[in-house]
N, C-alpha and C positions, 0 to 999 in steps of 0.2 A: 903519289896522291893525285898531281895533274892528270895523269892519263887515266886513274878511273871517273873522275871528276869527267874528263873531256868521254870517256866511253858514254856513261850516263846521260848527259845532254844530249849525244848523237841516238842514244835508243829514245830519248824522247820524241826528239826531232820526226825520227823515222814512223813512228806509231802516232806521234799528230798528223803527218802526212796521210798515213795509211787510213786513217778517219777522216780527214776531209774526202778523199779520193774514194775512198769506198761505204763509207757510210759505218766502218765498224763501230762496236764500243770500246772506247778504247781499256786496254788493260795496264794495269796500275801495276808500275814497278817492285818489285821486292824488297818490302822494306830490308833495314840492316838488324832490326832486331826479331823477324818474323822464326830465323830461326832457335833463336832460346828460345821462343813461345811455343813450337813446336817439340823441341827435345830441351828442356831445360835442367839445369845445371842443380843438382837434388844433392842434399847432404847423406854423406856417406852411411851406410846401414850394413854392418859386417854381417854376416848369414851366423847362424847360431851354429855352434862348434860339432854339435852332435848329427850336423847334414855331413860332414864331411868340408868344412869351407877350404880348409889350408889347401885342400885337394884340385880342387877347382881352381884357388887361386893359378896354378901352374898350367904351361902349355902342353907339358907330359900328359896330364891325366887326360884333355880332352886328345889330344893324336892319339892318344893307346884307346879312349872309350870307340876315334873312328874307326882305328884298325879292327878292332872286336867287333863293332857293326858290319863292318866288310867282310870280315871271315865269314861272321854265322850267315849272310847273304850267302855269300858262296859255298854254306854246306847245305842249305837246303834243296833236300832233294824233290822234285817234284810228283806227287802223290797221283798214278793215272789213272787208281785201280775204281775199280764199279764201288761207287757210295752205298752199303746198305742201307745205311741209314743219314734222316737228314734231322737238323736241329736246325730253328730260325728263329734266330733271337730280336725280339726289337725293342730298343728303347722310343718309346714314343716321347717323342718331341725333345730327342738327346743330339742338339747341334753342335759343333765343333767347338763351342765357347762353352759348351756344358762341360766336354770333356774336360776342357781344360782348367775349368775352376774344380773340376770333383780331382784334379789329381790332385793341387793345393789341398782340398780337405782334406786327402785322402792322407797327406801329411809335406807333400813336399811338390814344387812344378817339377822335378825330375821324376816323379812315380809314374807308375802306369797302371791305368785300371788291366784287369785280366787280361782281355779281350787284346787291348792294345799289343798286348804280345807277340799276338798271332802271325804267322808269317806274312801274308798278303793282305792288302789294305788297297782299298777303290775309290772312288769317292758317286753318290745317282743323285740326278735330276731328279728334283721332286713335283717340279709344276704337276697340273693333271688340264685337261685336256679341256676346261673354260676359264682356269685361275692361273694365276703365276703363282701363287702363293696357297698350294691345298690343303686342304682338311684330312681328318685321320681316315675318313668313309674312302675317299676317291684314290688314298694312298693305301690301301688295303688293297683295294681291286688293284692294284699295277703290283706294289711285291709279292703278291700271290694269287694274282691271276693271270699274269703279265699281259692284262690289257690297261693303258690309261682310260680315263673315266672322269665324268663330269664330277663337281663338288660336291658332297653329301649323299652321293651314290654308291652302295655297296654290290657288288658283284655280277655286275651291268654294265653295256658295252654303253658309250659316248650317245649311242641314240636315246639313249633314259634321260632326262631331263631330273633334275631335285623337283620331287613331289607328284612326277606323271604317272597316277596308278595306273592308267589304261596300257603305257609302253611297258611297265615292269609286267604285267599281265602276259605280253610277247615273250614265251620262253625263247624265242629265237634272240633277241637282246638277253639272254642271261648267257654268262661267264665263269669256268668252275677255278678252283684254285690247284693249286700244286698236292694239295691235301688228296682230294678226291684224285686226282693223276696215279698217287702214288698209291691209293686204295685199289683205283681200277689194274691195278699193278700186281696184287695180291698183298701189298704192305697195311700197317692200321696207323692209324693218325689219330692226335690227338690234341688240344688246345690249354695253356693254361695264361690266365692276366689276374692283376689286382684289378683291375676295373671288372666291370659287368658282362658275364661273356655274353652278354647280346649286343655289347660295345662296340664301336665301329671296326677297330682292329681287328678283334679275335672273329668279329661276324665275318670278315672275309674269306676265312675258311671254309666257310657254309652257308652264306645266304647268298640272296637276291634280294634287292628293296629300292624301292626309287628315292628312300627315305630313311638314314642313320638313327632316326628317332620314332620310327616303326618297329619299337621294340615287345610293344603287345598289344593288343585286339584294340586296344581301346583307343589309342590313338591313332591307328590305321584305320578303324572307321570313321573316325571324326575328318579323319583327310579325304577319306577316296569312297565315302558312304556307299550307295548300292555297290561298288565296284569291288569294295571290300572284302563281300562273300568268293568273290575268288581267287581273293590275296592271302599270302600266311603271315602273319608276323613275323619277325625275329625270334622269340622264343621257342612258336613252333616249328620251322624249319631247324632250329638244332635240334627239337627232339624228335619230330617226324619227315623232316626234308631227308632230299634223295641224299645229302652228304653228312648232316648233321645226325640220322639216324646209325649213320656207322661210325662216328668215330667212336674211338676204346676208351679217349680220356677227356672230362670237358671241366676246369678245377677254374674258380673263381667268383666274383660276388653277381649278385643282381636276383636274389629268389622272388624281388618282389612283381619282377613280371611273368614269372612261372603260374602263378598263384591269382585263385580269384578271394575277395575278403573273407569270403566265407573260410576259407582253409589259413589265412593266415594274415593278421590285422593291420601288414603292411603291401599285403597284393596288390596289383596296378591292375589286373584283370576284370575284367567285367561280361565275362561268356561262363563262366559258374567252374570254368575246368580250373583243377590241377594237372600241369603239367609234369610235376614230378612223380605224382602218383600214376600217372600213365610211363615213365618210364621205367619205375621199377615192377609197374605188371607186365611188362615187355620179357622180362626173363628172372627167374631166383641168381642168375649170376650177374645181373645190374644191381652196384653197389651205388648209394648215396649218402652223402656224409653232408653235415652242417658243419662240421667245428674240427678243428686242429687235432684233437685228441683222438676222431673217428679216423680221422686222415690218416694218421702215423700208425694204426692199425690195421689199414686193408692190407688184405692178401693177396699181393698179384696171382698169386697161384689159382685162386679162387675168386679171381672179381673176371670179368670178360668185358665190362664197359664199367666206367667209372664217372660218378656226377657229385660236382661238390659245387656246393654254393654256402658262401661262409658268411655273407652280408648281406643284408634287405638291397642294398646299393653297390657300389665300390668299394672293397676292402680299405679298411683306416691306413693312413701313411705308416711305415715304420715306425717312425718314433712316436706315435702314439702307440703304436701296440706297444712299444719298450714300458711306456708310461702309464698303461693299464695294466694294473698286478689281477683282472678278471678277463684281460684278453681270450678271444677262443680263436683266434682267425691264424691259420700258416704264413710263414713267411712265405716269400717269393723263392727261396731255395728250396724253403721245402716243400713245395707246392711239386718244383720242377724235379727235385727228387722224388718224389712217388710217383709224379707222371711216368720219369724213365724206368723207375725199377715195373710199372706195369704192362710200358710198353716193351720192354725188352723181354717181355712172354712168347713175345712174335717170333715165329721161326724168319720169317723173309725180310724183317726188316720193319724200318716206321719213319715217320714224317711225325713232327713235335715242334709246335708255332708255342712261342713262351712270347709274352709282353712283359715289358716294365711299364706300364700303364701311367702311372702315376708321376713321372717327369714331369709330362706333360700338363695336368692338371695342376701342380702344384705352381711349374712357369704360369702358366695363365692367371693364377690369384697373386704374382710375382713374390714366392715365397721360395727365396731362391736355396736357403739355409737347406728345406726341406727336398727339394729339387736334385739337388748334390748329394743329398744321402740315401736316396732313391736311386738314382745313378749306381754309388755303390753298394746297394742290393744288388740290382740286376748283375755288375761284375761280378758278385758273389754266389749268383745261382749262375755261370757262362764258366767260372771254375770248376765248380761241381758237376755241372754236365759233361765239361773236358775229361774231368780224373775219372767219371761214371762209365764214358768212351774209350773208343781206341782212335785214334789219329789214321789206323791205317784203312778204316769200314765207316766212320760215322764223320760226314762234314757238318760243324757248325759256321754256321754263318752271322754275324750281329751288325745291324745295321739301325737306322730309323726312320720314322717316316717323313717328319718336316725338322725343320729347327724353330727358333724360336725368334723374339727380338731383341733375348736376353745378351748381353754385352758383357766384357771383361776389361777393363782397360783402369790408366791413373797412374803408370809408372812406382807400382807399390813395393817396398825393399821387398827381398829375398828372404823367404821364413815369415814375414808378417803375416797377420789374420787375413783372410780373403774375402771375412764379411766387415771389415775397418774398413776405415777411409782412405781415401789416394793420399797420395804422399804430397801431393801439390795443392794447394785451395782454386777456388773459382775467381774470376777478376771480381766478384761480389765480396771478398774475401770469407767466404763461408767454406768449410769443407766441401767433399763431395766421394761420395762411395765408390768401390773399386766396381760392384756389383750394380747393374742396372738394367733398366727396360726402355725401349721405348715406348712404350705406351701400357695402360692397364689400370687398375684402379685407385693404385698406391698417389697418383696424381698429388692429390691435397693433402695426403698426409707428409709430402715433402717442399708442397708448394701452399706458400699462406698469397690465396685467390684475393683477397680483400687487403694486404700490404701490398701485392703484387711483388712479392722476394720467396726467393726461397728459404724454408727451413732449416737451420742447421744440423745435419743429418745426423749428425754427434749425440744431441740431445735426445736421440730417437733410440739409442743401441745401450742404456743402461744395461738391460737386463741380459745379456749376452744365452743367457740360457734359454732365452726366446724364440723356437724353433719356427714359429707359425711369424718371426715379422717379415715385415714386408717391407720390400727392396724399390728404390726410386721408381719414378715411370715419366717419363716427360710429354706425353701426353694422356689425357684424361680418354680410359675407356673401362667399361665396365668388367670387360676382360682381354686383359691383356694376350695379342695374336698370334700368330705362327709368324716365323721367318723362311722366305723363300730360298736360301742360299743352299747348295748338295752338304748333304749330309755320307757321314764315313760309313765304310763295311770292310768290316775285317771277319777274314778267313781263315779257316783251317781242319783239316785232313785233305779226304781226296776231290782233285782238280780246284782246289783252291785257290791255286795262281791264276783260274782264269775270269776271279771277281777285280782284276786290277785294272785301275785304267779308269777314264771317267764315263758312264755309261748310263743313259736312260733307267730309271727305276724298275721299270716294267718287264725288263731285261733280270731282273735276279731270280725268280720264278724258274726262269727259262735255262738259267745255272745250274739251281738246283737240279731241275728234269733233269738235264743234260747229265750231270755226275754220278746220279741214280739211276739213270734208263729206265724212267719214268716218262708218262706223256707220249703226245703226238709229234713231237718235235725232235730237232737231231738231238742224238742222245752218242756220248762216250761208246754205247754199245755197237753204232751201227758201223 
């Protein structure tokens, strides 16, 4: 006890000294109790008998589960043949903490979504090229364009500024995707999102815009007036731009910027066109479909371009479709399954951009419940394209664009809820949820501004059936924002193994080409 005693006094000694003589501040020893407070001592919570616990308990089960990871390592063989076909999956705004609360949903933190499966795994920088922290617009242009790009810019090089009509105007500043690569290719491409495919994501397949909310005439005149008349919307370039006119397949919500009021009483339009009606006089084999029931009817055999818009906006979250018995909208599997069975018409192959659209949106209202079970949609339409595939012609890819500020933490037993509370309270002695944000709008609903205390979060979770509530935020914003941290990609078929590694975003684009012999760039073929 003397000599820690005497150790102690002389670390003091030495660090008063080191302040007087150099001006530092000094640092303040380590308490004895800082680390309970860091790892503290939690009453036992046995795991529920039907995970498997007895199993775990033993050091066998985890040496044999490393050994069986080391084998299937060393049976994989490396895939080097030409890609016919590409799949590119994104979970928009599905960050590493998302994963890991949707496996809990999903039933257990030992699960793995689909994906996770897959043999190779990456991790991309998502900055873009004036944020640390980007938007879905300027992360569109880097994973399928493989150029970075400034914030709110869709498919335009760094010299586009957010809202410069006259730069977006310089077709020399425009930038095409991996889409249009693989078209110029002889292959067809096509897009499917629950958001609005004039949404940031899916538009990078096929726009240009100095502006992610230049999604029809009417707000892009309000921005860029006389300059206007030589800008296209968003709308119009998917149905008449040089890339948007050829894809085969374009499935998701947003009819109401196609449409002027006159044709349909939720249009955004104000140039008197239908857009839709222009692209089915385009040919008798452009099919268009509104609702789920047209959908699971086209005939690839007989459709040549396919157009579905299922919502005036965004498609409804999952479970509210579950919870509307007049639902009309597809899910996300099935969405991705008609795209393939029409894309797979193509003798030479196809490129197929799918979103999970709605992570993202649901993070941002911090509806975190909702978030995780969108998560596993997207797993379950990245299955069905796997089994739809072959491993040995068609790479998927699943990645996303940003994360979130969304958190997982609280030391919570094994098997517990993962929308409950931490297992430990706050020095306030109130709970405190495993699930959380930093910032977003949930703010006052977990903090009382006029006691200046927080909420008991407890009191908040009666109704457990409550898909739509909302998850802590520790600071007040009206929508809760992206997180800057790389986000995962996992791989699989050919040249898969060469998404590993940590790599600039703008770089996956450049994969894909490479594995299809696609593009201007080195390609597996040369």
């Amino acid at each position: 006890m003397r000599t820690i005693q005497f150790l102690a006094s002389l670390w003091l000694l030495l660090h008063l000294a080191a302040c007087v003589l150099g001006g530092a501040v000094p640092v303040q020893p380590v308490d004895d109790d800082d680390e309970e407070a860091m790892h503290p001592h939690l009453q036992s919570n046995p795991r529920t008998s039907e995970r498997g616990s007895k199993a775990e308990n033993t050091q066998d089960y985890w040496l044999s589960a490393s050994k069986e990871h080391i084998l299937e390592k060393l049976n994989f063989v490396r895939n080097t043949k030409r890609a016919k076909n590409i799949i590119l999956f994104l979970g928009d705004g599905m960050g590493l903490a998302t994963l890991a609360a949707a496996r809990s949903y999903l039933g257990g933190e030992e699960k793995k979504l689909y994906f996770e499966k897959f043999p190779f795994t990456g991790l991309s920088k998502t900055y873009c090229v004036d944020k640390i922290v980007p938007d879905s617009a300027s992360t569109s242009t880097s994973y399928l364009c493989g150029v970075k790009a400034n914030y709110g810019t869709i498919g335009v090089s760094a010299n586009v500024k957010r809202g410069d009509c006259q730069a977006m105007a310089d077709k020399s500043n425009h930038v095409f995707s991996v889409g249009k690569w693989a078209m110029d290719a002889g292959k067809a491409a096509g897009l499917v999102t629950t958001t609005r495919v004039t949404h940031a994501s899916p538009s990078g397949v096929y726009a240009h815009t100095a502006d992610r909310e230049w999604e029809n005439n009417a707000v892009l005149e309000e921005a860029c007036g006389d300059l206007a008349k030589d800008l296209d919307d968003i709308a119009v370039q998917l149905i008449h731009g040089e890339v948007g006119s050829k894809l085969k397949v374009m499935l998701g919500g947003g009819r109401r910027n196609f449409m002027d009021l006159e044709f349909y009483k939720n249009g955004r339009r104000t140039d008197g066109r239908n857009l839709v009606d222009e692209f089915e006089a385009m040919s008798d084999r452009n099919v268009y479909v509104k609702n789920r029931k047209k959908l699971l009817k086209v005939d690839p055999a007989t459709t040549d371009r396919l157009l579905g818009l299922f919502a005036k906006s965004h498609l409804h979250y999952h479970e509210e479709q579950l919870a509307d018995p007049e639902n009309t909208e597809p899910t996300l599997e099935e969405m991705t399954q008609k795209a393939i069975e029409v894309l797979q018409t193509e003798e030479n192959g196809y490129f197929l951009f799918v979103e999970g659209g709605k992570i993202d949106i649901s993070h941002h209202d911090t509806m975190a419940r909702i978030a995780l079970d969108e998560t596993a949609e997207l797993s379950k339409a990245v299955k069905l394209a796997r089994k739809m595939t072959s491993e040995e012609d068609t790479l998927i890819v699943v990645t996303s664009d940003h994360s979130h500020t969304f958190s997982l933490g609280g030391y919570q037993p094994r098997g517990s809820d993962i929308f409950g509370k931490a297992e430990s309270s706050g020095t306030d002695d109130k709970p405190y949820l495993a699930l959380s944000y930093a910032n977003g709008k949930s703010f006052e609903t977990y903090y009382d501004v006029m006691a200046h205390q927080r909420v008991d979060p407890t009191s908040l979770l009666a109704d457990n059936a409550d898909v739509a509530q909302l998850f802590p935020a520790t600071a007040p914003l009206e929508s809760e924002t992206h997180g800057g941290e790389d986000v995962g990609v996992f791989a699989s078929g050919p040249w898969a193994h060469i998404f590993t590694g940590v790599y600039e975003q703008n770089a996956i684009p450049h994969m894909l080409a490479f594995a299809a012999c696609v593009g201007d760039g080195q390609t597996a073929c040369d």
